[in-house]
N, C-alpha and C positions, 0 to 999 in steps of 0.2 A: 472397936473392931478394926478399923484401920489401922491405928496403931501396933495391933497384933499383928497384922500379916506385915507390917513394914517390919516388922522385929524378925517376923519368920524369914523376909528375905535377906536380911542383912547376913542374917545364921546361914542360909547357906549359900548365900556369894562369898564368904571367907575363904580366904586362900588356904589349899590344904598341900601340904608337902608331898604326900603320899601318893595324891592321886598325879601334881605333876611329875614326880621321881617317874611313875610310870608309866608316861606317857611321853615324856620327853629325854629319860634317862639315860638313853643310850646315844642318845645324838649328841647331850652333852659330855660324857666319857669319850665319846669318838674323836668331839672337837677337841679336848682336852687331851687327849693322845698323838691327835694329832699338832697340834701347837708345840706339844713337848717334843714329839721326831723332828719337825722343822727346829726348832731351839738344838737341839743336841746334832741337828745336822750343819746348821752356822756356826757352831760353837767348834767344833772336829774341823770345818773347813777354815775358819777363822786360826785357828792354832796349826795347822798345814802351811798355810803361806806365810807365819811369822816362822817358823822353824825353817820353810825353805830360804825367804830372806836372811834368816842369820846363816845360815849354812853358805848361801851365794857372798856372803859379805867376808865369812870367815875366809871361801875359798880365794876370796881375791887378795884378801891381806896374806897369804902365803905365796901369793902367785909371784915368780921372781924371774920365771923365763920365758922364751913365747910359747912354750907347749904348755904349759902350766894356764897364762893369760888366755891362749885360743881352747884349753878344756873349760874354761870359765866362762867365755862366750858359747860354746858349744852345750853343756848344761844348762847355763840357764838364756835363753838366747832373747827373752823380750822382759826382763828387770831392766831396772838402771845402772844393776851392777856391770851387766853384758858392754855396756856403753862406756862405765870407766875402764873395761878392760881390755876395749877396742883400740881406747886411746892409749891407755898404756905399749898395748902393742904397736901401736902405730910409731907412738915414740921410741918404742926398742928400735923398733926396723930402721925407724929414721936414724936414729947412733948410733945403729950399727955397717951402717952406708947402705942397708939395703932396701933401697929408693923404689922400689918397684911395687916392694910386697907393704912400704911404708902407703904408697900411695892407693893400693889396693884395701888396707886395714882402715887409712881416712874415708876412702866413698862408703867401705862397708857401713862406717859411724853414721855418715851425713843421710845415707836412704834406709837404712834401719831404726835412727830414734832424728828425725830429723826438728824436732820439737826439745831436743836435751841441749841444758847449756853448752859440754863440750864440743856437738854438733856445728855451732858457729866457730869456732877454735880449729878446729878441724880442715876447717876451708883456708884458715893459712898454710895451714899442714900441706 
């Protein structure tokens, strides 16, 4: 007789799918909806800042005069591209004698990414 009812309880402590689908079913669709919008929303932002770094990289490799270099600082103003293009312009102004706006383009470099390699370089400038 013991035996019996150990047998009857085992029969209904078995796990049944049906009854947790229904009882728990919706919290896990919500998780799982949710999981997937955070995924697809890393995913959209993750592919936004490599397309805007190529597009800052391309603009700089065209950039060939200071209005060209200071539109490249002015779009994208806190990459590392903003910082090669400071220098760049820094080094325009400087050969092109104009000493003032060279020396203004170097501080811009040194207090805007004061942690970039050119940053030190700068301070000769």
């Amino acid at each position: 007789m013991a035996r019996e009812a150990q047998d009857d309880l085992r029969i209904t402590d078995q796990f049944d799918f049906e009854i947790f689908w229904d009882k728990h079913g919706k919290q896990i669709t919500g998780g799982v909806i949710a999981v997937a919008a955070f995924g697809l929303v890393l995913l959209y932002w993750q592919h936004q800042t490599s397309f805007q770094a190529e597009q800052a990289t391309e603009s700089l490799a065209h950039a060939r005069d200071s209005g060209s270099l200071q539109a490249v600082v002015r779009d994208f103003p806190k990459s590392p591209v903003a910082a090669e293009a400071l220098a760049r312009l820094a080094d325009l102004y400087y050969q092109n004698g104009r000493y003032p706006e060279a020396a203004n383009a170097y501080q811009s470099l040194m207090s805007d990414f004061p942690s970039h390699p050119l940053a030190v370089s700068s301070k000769i400038g």
